[in-house]
C-alpha positions in Angstrom: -3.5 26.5 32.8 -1.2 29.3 32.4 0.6 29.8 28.8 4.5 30.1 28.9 6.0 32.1 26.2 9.6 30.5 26.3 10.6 31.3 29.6 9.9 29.8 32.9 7.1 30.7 34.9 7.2 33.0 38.0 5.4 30.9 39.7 7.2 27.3 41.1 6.3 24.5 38.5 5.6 20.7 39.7 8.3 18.7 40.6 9.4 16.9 37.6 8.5 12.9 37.8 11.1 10.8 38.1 12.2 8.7 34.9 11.0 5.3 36.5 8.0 4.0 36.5 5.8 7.5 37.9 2.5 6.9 36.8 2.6 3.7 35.8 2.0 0.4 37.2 5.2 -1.2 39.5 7.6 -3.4 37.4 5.9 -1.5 34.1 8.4 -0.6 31.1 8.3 2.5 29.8 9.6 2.6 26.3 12.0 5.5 25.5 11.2 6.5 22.0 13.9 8.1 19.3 13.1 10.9 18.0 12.9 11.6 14.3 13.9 14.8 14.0 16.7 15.7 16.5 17.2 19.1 17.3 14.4 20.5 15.3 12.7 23.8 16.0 9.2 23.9 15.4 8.1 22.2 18.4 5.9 19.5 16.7 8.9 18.3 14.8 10.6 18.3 17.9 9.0 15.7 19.4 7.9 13.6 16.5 9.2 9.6 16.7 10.7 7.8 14.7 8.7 5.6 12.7 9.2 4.3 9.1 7.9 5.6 6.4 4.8 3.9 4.9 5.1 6.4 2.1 8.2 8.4 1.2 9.1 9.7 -2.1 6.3 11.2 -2.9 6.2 14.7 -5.2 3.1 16.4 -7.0 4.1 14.9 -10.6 2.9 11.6 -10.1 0.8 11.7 -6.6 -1.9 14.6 -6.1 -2.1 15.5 -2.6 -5.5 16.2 -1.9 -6.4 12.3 -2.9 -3.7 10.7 -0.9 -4.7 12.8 2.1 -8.7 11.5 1.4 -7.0 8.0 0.9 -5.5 8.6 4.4 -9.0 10.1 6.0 -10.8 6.7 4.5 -8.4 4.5 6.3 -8.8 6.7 9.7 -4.7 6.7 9.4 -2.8 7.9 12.3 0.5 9.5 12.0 2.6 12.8 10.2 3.1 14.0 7.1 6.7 15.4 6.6 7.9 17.6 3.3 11.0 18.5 2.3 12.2 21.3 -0.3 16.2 22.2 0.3 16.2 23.2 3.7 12.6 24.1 4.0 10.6 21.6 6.2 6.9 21.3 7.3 5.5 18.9 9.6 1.1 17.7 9.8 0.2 15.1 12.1 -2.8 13.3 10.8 -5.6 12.0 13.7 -8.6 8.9 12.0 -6.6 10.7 8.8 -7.7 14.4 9.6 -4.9 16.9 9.4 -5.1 18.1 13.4 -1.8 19.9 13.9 0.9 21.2 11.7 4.2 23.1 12.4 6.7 24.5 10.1 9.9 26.9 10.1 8.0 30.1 11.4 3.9 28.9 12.0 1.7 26.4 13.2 -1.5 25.5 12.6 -3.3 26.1 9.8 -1.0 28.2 7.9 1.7 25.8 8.7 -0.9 22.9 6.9 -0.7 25.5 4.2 3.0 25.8 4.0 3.5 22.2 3.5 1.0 21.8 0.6 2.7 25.0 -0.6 6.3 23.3 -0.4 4.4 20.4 -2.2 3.1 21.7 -5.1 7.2 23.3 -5.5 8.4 19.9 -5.7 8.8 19.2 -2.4 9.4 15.5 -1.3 6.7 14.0 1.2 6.5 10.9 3.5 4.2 9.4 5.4 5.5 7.8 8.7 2.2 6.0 11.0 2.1 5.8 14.4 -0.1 4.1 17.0 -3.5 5.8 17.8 -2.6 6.8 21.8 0.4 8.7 20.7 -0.8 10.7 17.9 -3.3 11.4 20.4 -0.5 12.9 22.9 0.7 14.4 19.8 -1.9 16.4 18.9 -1.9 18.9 21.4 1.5 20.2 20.6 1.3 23.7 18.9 3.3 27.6 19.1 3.4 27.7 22.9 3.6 25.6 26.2 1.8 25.5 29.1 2.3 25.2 32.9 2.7 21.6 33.5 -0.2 19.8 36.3 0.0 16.3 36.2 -3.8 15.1 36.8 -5.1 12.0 37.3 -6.6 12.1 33.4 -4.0 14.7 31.7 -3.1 13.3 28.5 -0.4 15.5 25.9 3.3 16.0 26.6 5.3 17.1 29.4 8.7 18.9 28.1 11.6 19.4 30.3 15.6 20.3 30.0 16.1 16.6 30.6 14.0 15.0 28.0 9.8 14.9 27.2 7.2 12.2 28.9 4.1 11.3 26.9 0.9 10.8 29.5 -2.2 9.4 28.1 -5.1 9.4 30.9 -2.6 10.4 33.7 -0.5 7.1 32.7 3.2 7.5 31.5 3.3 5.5 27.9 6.7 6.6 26.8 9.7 9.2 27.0 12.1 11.1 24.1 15.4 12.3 24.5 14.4 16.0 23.0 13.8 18.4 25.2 12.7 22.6 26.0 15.0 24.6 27.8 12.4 24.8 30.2 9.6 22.9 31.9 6.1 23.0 29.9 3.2 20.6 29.1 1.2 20.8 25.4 -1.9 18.8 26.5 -4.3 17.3 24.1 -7.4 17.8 23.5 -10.2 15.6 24.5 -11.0 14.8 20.3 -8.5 16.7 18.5 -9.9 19.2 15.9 -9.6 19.1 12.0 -7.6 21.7 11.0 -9.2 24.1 8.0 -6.9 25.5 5.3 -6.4 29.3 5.6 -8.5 31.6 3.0 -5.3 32.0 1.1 -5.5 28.5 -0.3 -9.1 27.8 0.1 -11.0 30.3 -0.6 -14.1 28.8 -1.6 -14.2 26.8 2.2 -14.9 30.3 3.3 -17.5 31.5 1.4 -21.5 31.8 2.0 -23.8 29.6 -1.2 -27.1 30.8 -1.2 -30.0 27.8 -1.7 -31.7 27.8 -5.5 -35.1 26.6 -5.9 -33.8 23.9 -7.2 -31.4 23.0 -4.2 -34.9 23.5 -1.8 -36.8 20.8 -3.6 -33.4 18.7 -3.5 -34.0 18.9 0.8 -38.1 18.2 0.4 -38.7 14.6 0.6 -41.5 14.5 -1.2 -39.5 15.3 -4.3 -38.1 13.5 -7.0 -35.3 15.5 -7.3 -34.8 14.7 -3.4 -34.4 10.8 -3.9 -31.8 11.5 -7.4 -30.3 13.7 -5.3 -30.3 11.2 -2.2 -28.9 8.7 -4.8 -25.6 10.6 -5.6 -25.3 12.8 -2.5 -26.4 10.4 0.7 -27.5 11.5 4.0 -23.8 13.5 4.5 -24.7 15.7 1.4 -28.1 16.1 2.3 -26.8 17.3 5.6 -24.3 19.4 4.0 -26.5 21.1 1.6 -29.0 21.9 4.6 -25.4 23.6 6.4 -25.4 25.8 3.3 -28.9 26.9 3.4 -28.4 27.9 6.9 -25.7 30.3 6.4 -22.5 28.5 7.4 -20.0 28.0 4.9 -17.8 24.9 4.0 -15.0 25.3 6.7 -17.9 26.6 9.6 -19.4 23.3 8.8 -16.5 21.1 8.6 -15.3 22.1 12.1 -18.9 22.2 13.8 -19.6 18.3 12.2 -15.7 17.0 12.3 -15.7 16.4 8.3 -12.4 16.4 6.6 -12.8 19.5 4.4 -11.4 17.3 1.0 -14.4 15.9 1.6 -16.7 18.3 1.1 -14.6 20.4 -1.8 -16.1 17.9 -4.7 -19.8 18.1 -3.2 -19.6 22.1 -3.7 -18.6 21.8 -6.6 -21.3 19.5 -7.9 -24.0 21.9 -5.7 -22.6 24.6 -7.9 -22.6 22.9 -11.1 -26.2 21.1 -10.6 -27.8 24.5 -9.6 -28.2 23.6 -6.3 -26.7 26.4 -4.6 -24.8 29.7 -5.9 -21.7 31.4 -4.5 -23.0 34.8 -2.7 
């Protein structure tokens, strides 16, 4: 696919489909969705839907963030996140609970994730507004730029044109919105959308290499007793994680290689650290 930076293509795009049934069985009804956020910039925002909130209200006094979103990962939640400060907005769309894209007034991805626990920890308001598992899949390939659109038999994402957006999942029309690009563009999803990893900014220890201790080597050897204590408290995920360590990779290297929220692993570092298990290089 060829990237379009906000302008139309040299080259001749695809015909756009017609609003009907293109795609889609005869006689099918294709919902046309409203959008939440009408006339939004960041393009995520853009083409959110409405859905109500299954949270709203939410601020830092009373609710701390990091536990709602593991709350969210351990329900495998689909949907987006949405926080408000004045007129300062950022926008995460959560896939099985795992932050996978994230827009606000000037970035996108990870340091838009940022922004929005940034404007969070201000006092920002947050909701919580779920959505069916197909579209936040369609969703989730929506970032800073668009792409030439090629309708394939199994693309799945969004189409954007002047006249309004199509989602596709497997090559099938499931829906359209009344927001639109000024020109003609596709964001397509990936196959398994990716966890997004906090920028080094605001999580620091995610990036950083732990060396192994002694005591963190007999904690991996089976035939320890410190192996089945630490079994006990850790499981097979820590014992994995603490074998990632030894290796080299660090906390956000692992998370993305073995799709693990990274809220997940911040309290196991911390108790490797604390337990002697590793040390920060």
């Amino acid at each position: 696919m060829t990237e379009l930076d906000g302008h139309a293509a040299g080259d001749p795009l695809p015909a756009a489909p017609a609003d009907d049934a293109h795609g889609s069985e005869p006689g099918d009804l294709i919902p046309e969705l409203t959008p939440m956020f009408p006339g939004a910039a960041p393009f995520l925002a853009r083409f959110l839907p409405h859905s109500e909130p299954s949270h709203t209200g939410l601020t830092h006094h009373f609710c701390d963030l990091h536990a709602f979103l593991k709350y969210l990962h351990g329900g495998g939640w689909y949907g987006y996140l949405h926080a408000a400060l004045g007129e300062q907005s950022a926008f995460v769309l959560l896939f099985e609970g795992r932050a996978v894209t994230a827009a606000a007034a000037s970035s996108t991805g990870e340091q838009a994730l940022g922004e929005l626990l940034n404007l969070y920890e201000q006092g920002a308001s947050l909701s919580a507004h779920p959505l069916p598992a197909d579209l936040t899949h369609v969703l989730s390939g929506i970032g800073s730029r668009a792409w030439k659109f090629n309708l394939t038999e199994d693309f799945t994402g969004l189409h954007a044109r002047p006249t309004g957006a199509i989602y596709y999942l497997r090559g099938q029309i499931m829906a359209t919105l009344p927001a639109t690009l000024p020109y003609e563009g596709a964001f397509p999803a990936p196959l398994r959308p990716q966890t997004l990893i906090l920028p080094r900014s605001l999580a620091g220890w995610a990036h950083h290499q732990y060396a192994m201790t002694l005591r963190g080597r007999d904690a991996t050897n089976a035939i320890t007793g410190l192996h089945q204590t630490f079994r006990a408290r850790h499981g097979a995920p820590g014992l994995a994680f603490l074998r990632a360590l030894s290796e080299s990779l660090s906390p956000a290297e692992y998370a993305l290689r073995s799709d693990v929220a990274l809220h997940d692993l911040e309290s196991m570092v911390q108790d490797f650290v604390k337990s002697g298990y590793v040390r920060e290089v």
